[in-house]
C-alpha positions in Angstrom: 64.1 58.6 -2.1 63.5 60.2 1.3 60.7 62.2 -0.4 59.0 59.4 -1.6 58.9 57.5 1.3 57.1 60.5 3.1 55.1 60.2 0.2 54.5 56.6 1.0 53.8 57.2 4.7 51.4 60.5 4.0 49.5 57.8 1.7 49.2 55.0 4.8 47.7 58.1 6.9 45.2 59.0 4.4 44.0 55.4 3.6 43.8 55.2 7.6 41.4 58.4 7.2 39.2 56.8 4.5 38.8 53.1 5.6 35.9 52.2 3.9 37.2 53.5 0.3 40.5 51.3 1.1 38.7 48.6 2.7 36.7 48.4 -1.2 39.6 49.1 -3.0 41.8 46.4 -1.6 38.9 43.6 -1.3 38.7 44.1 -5.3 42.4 43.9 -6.1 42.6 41.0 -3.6 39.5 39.0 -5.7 41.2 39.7 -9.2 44.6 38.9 -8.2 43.7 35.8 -5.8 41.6 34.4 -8.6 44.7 34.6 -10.8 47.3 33.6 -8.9 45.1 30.6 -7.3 44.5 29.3 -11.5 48.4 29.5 -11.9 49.3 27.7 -8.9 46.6 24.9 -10.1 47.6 25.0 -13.9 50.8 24.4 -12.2 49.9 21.1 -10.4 47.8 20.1 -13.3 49.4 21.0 -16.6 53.1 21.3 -15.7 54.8 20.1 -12.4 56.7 17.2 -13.0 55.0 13.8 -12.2 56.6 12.7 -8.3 57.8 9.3 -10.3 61.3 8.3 -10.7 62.6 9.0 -14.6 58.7 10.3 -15.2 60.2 11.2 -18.8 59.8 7.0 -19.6 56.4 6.2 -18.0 53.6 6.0 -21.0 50.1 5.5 -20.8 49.1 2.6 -23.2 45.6 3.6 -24.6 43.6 1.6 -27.3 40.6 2.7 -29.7 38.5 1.4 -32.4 37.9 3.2 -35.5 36.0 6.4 -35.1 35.9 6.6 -31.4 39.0 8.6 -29.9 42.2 7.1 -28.3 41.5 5.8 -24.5 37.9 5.0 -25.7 38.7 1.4 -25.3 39.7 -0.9 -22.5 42.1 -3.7 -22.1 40.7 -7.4 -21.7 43.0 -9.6 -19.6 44.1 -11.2 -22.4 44.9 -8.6 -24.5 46.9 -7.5 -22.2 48.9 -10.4 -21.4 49.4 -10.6 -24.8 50.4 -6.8 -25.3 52.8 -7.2 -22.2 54.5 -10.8 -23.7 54.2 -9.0 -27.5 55.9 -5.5 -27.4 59.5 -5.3 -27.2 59.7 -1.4 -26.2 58.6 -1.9 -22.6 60.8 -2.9 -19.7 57.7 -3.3 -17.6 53.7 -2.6 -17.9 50.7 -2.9 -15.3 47.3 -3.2 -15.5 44.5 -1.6 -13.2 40.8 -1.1 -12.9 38.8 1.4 -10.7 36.6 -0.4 -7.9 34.6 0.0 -4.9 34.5 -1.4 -1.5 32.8 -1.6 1.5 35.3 -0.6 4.4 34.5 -1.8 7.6 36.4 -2.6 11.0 38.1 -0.2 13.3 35.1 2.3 13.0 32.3 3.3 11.0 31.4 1.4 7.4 32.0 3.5 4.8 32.6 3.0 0.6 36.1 3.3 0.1 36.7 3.9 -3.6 40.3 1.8 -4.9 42.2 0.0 -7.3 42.8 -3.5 -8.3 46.2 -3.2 -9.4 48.9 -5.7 -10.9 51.8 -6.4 -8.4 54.6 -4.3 -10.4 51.8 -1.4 -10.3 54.3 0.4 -7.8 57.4 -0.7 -9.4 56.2 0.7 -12.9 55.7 4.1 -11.3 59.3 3.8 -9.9 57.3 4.6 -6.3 57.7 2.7 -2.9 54.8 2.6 -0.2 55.9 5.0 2.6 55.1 2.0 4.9 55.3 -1.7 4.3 55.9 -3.3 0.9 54.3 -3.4 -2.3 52.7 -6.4 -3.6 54.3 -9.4 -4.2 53.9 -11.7 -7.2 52.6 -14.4 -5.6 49.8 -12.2 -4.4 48.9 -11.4 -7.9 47.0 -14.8 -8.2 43.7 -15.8 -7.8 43.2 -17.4 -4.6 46.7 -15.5 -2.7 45.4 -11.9 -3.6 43.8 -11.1 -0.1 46.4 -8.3 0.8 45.9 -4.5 0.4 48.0 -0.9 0.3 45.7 1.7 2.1 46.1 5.4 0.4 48.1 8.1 2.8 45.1 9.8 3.2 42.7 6.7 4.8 45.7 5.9 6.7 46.0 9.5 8.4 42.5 9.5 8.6 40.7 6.6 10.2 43.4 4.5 10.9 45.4 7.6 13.0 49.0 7.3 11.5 49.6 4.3 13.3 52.2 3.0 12.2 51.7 -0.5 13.2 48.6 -0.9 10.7 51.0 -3.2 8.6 49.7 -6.7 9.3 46.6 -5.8 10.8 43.4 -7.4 9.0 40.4 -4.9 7.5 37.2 -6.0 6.2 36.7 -4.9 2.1 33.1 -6.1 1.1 32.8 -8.4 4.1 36.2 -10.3 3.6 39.3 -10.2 5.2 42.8 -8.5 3.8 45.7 -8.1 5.4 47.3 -4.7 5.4 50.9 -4.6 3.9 51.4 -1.1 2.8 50.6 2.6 3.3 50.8 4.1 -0.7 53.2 7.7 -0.5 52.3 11.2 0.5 50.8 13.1 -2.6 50.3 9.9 -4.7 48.8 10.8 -8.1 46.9 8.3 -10.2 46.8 7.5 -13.3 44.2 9.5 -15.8 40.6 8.5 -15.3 41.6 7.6 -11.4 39.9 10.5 -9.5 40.7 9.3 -6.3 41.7 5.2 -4.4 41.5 4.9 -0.6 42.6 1.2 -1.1 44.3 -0.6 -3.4 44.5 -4.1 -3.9 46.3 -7.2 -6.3 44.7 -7.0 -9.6 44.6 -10.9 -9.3 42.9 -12.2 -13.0 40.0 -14.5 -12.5 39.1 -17.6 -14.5 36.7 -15.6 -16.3 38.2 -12.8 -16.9 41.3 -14.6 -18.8 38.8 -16.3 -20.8 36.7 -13.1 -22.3 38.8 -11.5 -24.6 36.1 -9.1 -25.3 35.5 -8.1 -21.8 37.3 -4.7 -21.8 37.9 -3.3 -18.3 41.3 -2.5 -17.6 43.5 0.7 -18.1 47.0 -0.2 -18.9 50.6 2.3 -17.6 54.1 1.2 -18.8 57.5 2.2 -18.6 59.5 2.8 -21.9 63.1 0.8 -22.2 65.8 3.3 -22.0 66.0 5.0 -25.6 63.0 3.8 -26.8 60.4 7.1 -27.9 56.5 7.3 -27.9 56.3 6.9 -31.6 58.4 3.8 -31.8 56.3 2.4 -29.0 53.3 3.0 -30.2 54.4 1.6 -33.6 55.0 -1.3 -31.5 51.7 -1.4 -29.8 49.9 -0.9 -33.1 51.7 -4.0 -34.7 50.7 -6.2 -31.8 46.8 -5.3 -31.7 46.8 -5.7 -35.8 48.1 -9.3 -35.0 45.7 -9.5 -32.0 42.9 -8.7 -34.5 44.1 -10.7 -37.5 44.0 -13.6 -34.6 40.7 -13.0 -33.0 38.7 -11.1 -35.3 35.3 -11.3 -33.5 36.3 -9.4 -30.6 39.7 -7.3 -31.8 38.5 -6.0 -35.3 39.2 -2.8 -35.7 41.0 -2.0 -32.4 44.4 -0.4 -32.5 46.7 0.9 -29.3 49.1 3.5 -28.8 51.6 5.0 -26.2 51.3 8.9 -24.7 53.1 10.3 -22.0 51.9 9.2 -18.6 52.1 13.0 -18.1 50.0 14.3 -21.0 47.5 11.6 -20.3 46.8 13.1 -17.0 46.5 16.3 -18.1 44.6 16.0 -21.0 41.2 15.1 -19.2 41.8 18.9 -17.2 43.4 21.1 -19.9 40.4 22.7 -21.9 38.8 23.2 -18.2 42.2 24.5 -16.6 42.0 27.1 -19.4 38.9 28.2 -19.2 38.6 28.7 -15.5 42.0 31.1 -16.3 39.7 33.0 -18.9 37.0 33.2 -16.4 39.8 34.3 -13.9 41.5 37.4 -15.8 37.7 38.3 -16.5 37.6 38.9 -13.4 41.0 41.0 -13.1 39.8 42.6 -15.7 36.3 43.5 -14.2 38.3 44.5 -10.8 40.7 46.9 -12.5 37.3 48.6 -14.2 35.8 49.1 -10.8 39.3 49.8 -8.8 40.0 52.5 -11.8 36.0 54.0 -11.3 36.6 54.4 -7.6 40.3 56.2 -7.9 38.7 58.5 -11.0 35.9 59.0 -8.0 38.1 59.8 -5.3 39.9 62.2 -8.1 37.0 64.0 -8.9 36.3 64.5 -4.9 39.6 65.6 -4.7 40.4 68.0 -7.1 39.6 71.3 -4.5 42.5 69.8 -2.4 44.7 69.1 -5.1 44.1 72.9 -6.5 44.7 74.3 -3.2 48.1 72.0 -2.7 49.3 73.2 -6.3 47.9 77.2 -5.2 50.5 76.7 -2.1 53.3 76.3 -3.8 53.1 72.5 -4.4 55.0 71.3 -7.7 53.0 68.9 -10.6 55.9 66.5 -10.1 55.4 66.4 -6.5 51.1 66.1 -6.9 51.7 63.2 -9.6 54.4 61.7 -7.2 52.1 61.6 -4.0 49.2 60.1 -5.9 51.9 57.2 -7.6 52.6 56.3 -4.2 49.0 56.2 -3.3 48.3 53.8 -6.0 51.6 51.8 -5.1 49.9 51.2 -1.7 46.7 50.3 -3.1 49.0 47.9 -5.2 50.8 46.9 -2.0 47.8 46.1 -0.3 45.2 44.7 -2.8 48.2 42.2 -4.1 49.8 41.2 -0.3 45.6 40.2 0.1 45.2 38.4 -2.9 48.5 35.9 -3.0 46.8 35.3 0.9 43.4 34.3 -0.5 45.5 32.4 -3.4 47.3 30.6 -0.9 44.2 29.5 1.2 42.4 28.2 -2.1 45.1 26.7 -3.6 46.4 24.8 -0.5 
């Protein structure tokens, strides 16, 4: 053991000697092994972490379709989902929401503030509270009583400074006035199809929209009862819509709905480009072992009149093989201590 440490140390000293040759060497391990360990820790977050909902194992996105077209292809109208909500017997709660876009203004620059009309059990379905304030209220879910609004973690941080008396205080979305009620938590993911909400506010039906069945325009999440599975929910989902289209035939033919996991719906949109962006990534281990393995056979072939003369000295094979294993273990060392760096910076 005390050999191979002086092995290890004779190693340092003649990296220190060569700087340039180590500087390349460990800059390529760094980019192949960075790139890798930076996809893992994002298939990670993607693909496999647990969703930061209470019991995420019962939370199901509710998706619809119409023949030929794939499942999520269609949209909920108000009234079919009322009537999916008052139907189905395998959810103990479900929520509605729709992607929208506001004009921020107040307490700073304008700006467009991408958010969320929401229904007022939105929160409660994900089994989240706000990390400041409340949630919406029922109330607030009507037409008319809907002007209040959760700001996202990151708006609040942002322009707003982490005050932390921003609850009551009124903003200005597309001219009118909300009041602020709640700050949404840290590290709040959306649902699939969400890419990002600054604000969030009631989902609040109008007139209209309860009228137009066939106006399709909300995404639907739901929280299975307590021993209730996907299939049977979406056996229970699939009845409702057939009755739903039996009963309004010009806008419901053909449409059918289904659960997934709120988990698998989230991923599914990143998967195929998750796993290709790891192909791309061991490509390029692959392509920085080639070029790391070209330089060492170059160094080799440099080295072989020292090496000959070591071996002419007296110096055993074992020991020649067993000081070059330690100069590849600092290499190693070196190129990998680099790479989870440069991992950790993209990744963050």
């Amino acid at each position: 053991m005390e050999t191979f440490l002086l092995d290890l140390r004779q190693a340092f000293r003649g990296f220190l000697r060569t700087p340039g040759f180590t500087l390349t060497v460990v800059l390529t391990l760094a980019l192949g092994l960075g790139a890798n360990a930076a996809m893992f820790t994002l298939m990670e977050r993607t693909l496999w972490e647990p969703l930061p909902f209470a019991e995420p194992s019962q939370l199901a996105a509710v998706e619809a379709a119409e023949p030929g077209l794939p499942w999520n292809s269609v949209l909920f109208s108000a009234p079919n989902f009322e009537d999916v909500r008052t139907g189905t017997a395998s959810f103990s709660s479900m929520a509605a929401f729709s992607e929208v876009r506001f004009n921020l203004s107040g307490d700073g620059q304008p700006q467009i503030a991408p958010g969320m009309r929401i229904g007022a059990n939105f929160f409660d379905v994900l089994g989240v509270r706000p990390s400041l304030g409340r949630a919406f209220l029922p109330e607030e879910d009507d037409a008319g009583h809907s002007q209040a609004v959760i700001l996202a973690h990151d708006l609040w941080q942002t322009r707003y400074a982490s005050d932390p008396g921003i609850v009551g205080r009124a903003i200005r979305l597309d001219g009118q006035s909300y009041t602020v009620v709640g700050v949404a938590p840290l590290h709040f993911r959306l649902p699939a199809g969400v890419a990002r909400a600054d604000v969030f506010v009631p989902i609040a039906f109008t007139k209209e929209e309860r009228a137009e069945r066939g106006s399709s325009s909300f995404e639907v999440v739901a929280r299975l009862k307590p021993g209730v599975t996907i299939a049977v929910a979406s056996q229970d989902l699939a009845r409702v819509m057939a009755g739903l289209a039996e009963a309004y035939p010009s806008s419901n033919k053909g449409m059918t709905a289904g659960a997934r996991s709120l988990a698998d719906s989230l991923a599914a949109p990143r998967r195929a480009e998750m796993w290709l962006l790891l192909c791309v990534a061991l490509l390029v281990l692959l392509i920085a072992c080639v070029n790391v393995a070209g330089l060492l056979l170059a160094r080799g072939l440099a080295r072989q009149q020292e090496l000959a003369l070591r071996n002419a000295l007296g110096a055993p094979r074992s020991g020649l093989i067993r000081m070059l294993m330690a100069e590849s273990l600092v290499l190693a060392f070196l190129g990998g201590f680099a790479g989870l760096i440069a991992s950790a910076w993209v990744a963050k």
